[in-house]
N, C-alpha and C positions, 0 to 999 in steps of 0.2 A: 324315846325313853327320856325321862327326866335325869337331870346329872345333878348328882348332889354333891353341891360346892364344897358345904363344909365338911365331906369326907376327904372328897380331894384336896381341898389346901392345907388339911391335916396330916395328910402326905407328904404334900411338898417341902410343908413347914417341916416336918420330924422327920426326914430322910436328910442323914447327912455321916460322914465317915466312922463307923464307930471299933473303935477300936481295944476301950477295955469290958467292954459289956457283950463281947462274943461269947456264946456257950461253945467251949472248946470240948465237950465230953458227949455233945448230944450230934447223932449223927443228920445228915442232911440229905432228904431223899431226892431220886435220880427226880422220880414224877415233877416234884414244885420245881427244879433247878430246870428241868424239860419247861414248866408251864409258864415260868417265869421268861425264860429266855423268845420264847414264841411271841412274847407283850412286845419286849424290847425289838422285835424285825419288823415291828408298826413304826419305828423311828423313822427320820426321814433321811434320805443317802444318795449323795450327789448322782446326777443324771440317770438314776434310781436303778446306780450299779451294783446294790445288794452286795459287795464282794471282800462283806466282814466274815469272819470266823470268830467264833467262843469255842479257846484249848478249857478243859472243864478237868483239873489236878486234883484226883485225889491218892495216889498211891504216896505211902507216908514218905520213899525214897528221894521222889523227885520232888516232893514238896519243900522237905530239909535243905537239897540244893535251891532250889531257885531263893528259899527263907535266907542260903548262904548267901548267894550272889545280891540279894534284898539289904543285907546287913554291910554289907563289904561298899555297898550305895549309899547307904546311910551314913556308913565313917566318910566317905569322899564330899557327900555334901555336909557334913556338920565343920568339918578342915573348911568352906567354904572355898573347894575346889571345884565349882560350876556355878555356871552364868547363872541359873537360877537360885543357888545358895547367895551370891555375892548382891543379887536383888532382894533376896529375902531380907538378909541383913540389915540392907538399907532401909528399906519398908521397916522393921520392925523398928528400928529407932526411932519413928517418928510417928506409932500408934501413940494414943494417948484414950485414956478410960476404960471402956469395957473391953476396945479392942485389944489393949496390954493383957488385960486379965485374963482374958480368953488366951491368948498364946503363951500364956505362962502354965492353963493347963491342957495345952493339947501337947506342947512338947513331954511331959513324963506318958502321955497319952501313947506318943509316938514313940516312944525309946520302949515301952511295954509289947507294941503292937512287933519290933523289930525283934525283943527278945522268944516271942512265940509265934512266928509267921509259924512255923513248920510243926505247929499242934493245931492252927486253925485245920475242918475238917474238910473245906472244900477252895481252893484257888483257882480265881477265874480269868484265865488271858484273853483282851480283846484284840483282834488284829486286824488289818485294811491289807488290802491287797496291792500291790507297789510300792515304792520307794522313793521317798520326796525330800530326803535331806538337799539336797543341791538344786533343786528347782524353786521356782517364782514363789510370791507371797499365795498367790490367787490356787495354785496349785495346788499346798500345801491347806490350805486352808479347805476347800474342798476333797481335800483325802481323808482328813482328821473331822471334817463337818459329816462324814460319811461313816464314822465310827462313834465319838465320843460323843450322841447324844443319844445312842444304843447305849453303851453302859451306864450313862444316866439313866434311863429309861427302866434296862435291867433292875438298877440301886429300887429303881422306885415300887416296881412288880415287886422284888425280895421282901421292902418292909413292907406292903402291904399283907404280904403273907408271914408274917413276924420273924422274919429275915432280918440281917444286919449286914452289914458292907461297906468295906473302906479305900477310898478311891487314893490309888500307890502309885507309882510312876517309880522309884528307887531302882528299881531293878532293870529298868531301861539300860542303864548307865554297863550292863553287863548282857546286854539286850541276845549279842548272839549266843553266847555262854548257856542261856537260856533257853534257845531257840532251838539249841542242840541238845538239852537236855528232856524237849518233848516233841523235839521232834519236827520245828516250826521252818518252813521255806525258804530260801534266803529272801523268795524277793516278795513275801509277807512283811508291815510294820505293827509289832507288838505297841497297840497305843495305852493301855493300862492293866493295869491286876489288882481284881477286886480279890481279898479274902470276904468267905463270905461263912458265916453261920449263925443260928438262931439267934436270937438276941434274950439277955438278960435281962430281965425286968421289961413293963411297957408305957416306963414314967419317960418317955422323950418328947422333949420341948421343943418349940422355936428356935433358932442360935439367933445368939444379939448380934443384930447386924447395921451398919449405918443405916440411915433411914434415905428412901427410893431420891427426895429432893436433892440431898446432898449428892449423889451419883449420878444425876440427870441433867442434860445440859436440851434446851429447846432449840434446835435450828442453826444454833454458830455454839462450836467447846465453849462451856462458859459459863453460858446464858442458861440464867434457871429463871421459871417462874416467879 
């Protein structure tokens, strides 16, 4: 079969977090959320132990808590009380151009998206099977390579089917809180929560991003072309 490029890089290109252009009033059936997720177990998963899980939230109860436990994440990294806040910070001090511009509008992007987690109509938990805080880089790296590129995969089936999706980590920070509140194993790792629903309009773009030379180094860090 012939593959046609420029549908798919039309994908790749306009597959990315969307967070104020979700239709929070239209509902999302089981079928796409079912045919979507079947695309994403084509991902690839370390020594091809399959041993992710998709939790699939839609009772409006437990979606309000986990949207709690989301929001309560978001105040502890905006305090820039986690490693990853205290990097962000640094990083954003030293964007310069489009990249400023851009993070000036994802943040109202993101304080919108915290204010209605728990009206999006479907939340999607990915999880890997064990527990790798305390173990090796190789380790860790192979649990999370066996998961997150199933929810990428996931993001990409959804917009193809005029799906939207915003890739969260927040709620980690409250990760068992969470785990109990649908039910999740101790010794499962929640590795992200896509909110997910139709998307608003089908005007999505490219995002501006450095260009491939400037992130590519040839043979030694460094060395570009």
């Amino acid at each position: 079969m012939e593959i046609d490029v420029k549908s798919i890089d039309h994908v790749l290109t306009t597959t990315r977090s969307v967070r104020r252009r979700l239709d929070l009033s239209r509902p999302v059936p089981t079928d796409v959320l079912e045919e979507a997720i079947e695309l994403a177990l084509q991902a690839p998963t370390g020594a091809n132990s399959q041993s992710w899980r998709f939790v699939i939230v839609t009772d409006p109860e437990k979606r309000a808590r986990i949207a709690d436990c989301y929001r309560r994440g978001s105040e502890i990294y905006a305090r820039g009380e986690t490693g990853l806040s205290r990097i962000g910070m640094t990083a954003a001090d030293a964007l310069e151009g489009p990249r400023r511009s851009q993070m000036e509008r994802i943040v109202p992007s993101a304080v919108h998206l915290m204010e209605r987690l728990q009206d999006v109509p479907v939340l999607v938990i990915l999880c890997i099977e064990g527990r790798v805080e305390r173990e090796d880089v190789f380790t860790q790296a192979s649990a999370y390579g066996s998961i997150l590129p199933a929810a990428w995969s996931l993001m990409l089936a959804l917009r193809s089917r005029g799906l939207a999706s915003a890739w969260t980590t927040l709620h980690l920070l409250f990760e068992r809180e969470v785990a109990e509140v649908i039910g999740i194993p101790p010794e499962y790792t929640q590795a992200v929560l896509l909110p997910v629903a139709y998307a608003v309009g089908t005007d999505f773009r490219p995002a501006k991003r450095l260009p491939a030379r400037e992130v590519t180094y040839w043979d030694r860090w460094g060395e570009r072309r």
